[in-house]
Structure formats: structure tokens, C-alpha cells
Kinemage of the C-alpha trace (Angstrom):
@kinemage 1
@onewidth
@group {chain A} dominant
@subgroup {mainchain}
@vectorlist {calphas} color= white
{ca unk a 1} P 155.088 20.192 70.030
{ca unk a 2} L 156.456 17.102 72.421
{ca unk a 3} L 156.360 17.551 76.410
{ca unk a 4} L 159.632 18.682 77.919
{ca unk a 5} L 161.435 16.009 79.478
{ca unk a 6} L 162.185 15.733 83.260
{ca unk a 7} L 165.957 13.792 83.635
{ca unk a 8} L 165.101 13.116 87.220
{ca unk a 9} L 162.000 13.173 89.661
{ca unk a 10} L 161.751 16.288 91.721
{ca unk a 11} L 159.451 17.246 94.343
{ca unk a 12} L 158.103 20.625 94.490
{ca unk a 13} L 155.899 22.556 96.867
{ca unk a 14} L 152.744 24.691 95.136
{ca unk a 15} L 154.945 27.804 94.661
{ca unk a 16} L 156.406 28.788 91.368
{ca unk a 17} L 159.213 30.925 93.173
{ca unk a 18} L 160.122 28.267 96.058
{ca unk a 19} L 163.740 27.325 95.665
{ca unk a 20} L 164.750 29.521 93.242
{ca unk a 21} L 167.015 33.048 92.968
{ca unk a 22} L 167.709 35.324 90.529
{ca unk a 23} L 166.556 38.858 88.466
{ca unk a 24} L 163.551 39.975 87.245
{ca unk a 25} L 164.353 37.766 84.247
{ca unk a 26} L 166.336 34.524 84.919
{ca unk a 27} L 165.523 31.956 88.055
{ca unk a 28} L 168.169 30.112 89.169
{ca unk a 29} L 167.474 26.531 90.557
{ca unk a 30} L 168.335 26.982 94.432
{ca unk a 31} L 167.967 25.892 97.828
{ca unk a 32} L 165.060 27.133 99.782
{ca unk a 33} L 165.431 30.605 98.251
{ca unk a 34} L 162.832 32.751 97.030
{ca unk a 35} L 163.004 34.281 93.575
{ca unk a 36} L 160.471 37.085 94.227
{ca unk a 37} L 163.252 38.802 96.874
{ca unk a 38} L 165.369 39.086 93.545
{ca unk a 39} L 168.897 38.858 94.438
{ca unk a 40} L 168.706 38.942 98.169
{ca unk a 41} L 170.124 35.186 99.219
{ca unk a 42} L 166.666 35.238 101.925
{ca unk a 43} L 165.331 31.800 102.586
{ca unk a 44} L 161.465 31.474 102.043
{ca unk a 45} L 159.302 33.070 104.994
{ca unk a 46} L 157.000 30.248 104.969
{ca unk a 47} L 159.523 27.698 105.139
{ca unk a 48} L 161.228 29.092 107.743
{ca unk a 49} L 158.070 29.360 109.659
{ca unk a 50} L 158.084 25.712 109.367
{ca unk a 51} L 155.141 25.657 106.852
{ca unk a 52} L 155.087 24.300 103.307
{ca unk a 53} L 155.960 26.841 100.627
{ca unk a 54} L 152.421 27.700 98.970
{ca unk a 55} L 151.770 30.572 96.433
{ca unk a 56} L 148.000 30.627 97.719
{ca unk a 57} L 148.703 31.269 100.862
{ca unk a 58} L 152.016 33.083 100.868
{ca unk a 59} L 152.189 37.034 101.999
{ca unk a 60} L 153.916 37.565 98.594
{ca unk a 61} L 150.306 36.896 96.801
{ca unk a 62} L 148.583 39.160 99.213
{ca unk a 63} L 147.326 42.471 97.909
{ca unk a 64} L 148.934 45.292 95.798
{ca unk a 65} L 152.890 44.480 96.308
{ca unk a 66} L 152.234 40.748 95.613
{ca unk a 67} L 150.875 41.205 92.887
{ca unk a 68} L 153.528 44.541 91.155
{ca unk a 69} L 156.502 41.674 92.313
{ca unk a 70} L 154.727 38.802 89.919
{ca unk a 71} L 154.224 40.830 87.541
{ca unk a 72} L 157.638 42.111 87.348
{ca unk a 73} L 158.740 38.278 86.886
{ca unk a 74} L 156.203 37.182 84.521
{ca unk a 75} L 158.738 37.865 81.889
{ca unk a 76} L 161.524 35.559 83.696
{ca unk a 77} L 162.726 32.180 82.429
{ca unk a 78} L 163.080 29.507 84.982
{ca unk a 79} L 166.287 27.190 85.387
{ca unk a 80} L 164.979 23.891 87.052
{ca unk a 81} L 167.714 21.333 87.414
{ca unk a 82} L 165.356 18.279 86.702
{ca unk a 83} L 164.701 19.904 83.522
{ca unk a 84} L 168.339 20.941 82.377
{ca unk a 85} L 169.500 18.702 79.690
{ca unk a 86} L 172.727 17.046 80.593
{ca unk a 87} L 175.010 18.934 77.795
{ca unk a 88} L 172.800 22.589 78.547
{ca unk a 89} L 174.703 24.041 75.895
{ca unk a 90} L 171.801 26.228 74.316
{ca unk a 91} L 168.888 25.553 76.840
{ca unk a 92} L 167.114 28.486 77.012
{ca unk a 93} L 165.054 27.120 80.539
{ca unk a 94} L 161.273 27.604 80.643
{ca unk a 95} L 158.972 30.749 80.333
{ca unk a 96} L 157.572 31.443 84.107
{ca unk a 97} L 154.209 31.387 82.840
{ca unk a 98} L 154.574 27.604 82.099
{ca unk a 99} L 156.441 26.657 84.951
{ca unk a 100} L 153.535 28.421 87.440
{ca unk a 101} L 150.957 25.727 85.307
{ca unk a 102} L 153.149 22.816 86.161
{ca unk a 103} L 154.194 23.979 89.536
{ca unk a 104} L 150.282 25.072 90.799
{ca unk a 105} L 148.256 22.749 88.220
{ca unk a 106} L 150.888 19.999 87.665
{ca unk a 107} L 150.247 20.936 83.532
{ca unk a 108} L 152.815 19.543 81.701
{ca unk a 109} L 155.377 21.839 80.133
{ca unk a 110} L 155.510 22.098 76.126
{ca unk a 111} L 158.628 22.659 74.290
{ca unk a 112} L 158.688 25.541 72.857
């Protein structure tokens, strides 16, 4: 199994769902959405509170609701532009549970 390739360098804050929109079961590479308001086009709260996005400290990872919304997603494949191969015909984007290692722990993503 050979690491997934990045085609270009992109910085991302410690939150899986930062910058992303979509259903319960596909993420959508965005800007400065957040994928846990499903698909409600609502920036991120912490961003607009002019912090940096952060899963450990965001309200979303706070008690019972946090945790029934990540959950809910934990079956989702994400869509990150660096990682879309140029032709995309096929690409089946990357299991959340992966993406949260390389987004929180900087692990780097196995093909599948």
C-alpha cells in the first residue's frame, strides 16, 4: 500500500471539517465552510470569530451534540483538492477517518 499523493501543498488548520461542505457522506473541498452544518453554506464559527479553526477546541467537539454530528460523518468520504488527481475520473476521495489522522496528527494517508 503506497502513500496517497498530494499534487500541490496545502495548508490546513487542525480541523478535519474546516473548509469543507457537503452530506452526511461526501465533503466537498470549500472555502471556509464547515462540513458538520451539512448543507447549510455557514462559514466556520471559529473563523469568523477571528480564531484558527481547531477541532480541540471547537463548540462542535463539546459534549453530547458534538459528538452525535461526528459520528453521523464518520462514514463520509472527503474531497480535498490537493489530493484530486488531475483526470478524477474514478477517484473515490478519502475515508474521513483517515483524513482526521492527517488533518489532527499529520499521518500520512494510505491508498486504499
Amino acid at each position: 500500500m503506497a502513500e496517497l499523493k498530494s499534487y500541490f501543498e496545502k495548508e490546513r488548520p487542525p480541523c478535519p471539517f474546516y473548509g469543507f461542505g457537503g452530506t452526511d457522506t461526501i465533503l466537498m473541498d470549500s472555502k471556509g465552510q464547515c462540513a458538520l452544518r451539512g448543507l447549510e453554506l455557514i462559514s466556520c464559527g471559529m473563523e469568523v470569530g477571528d480564531e484558527i479553526p481547531d477541532w480541540r477546541e471547537c463548540w462542535y467537539n463539546k459534549g453530547e451534540i458534538g459528538r452525535k454530528v461526528f459520528e453521523g460523518k464518520m462514514k463520509a468520504r472527503v474531497f480535498p483538492n490537493e489530493f484530486s488527481p488531475p483526470e478524477k475520473k474514478g477517484w473515490r476521495g478519502i475515508p474521513l477517518k483517515k483524513w482526521v489522522d492527517y488533518v489532527m496528527n499529520k499521518t500520512p494517508i494510505m491508498e486504499e
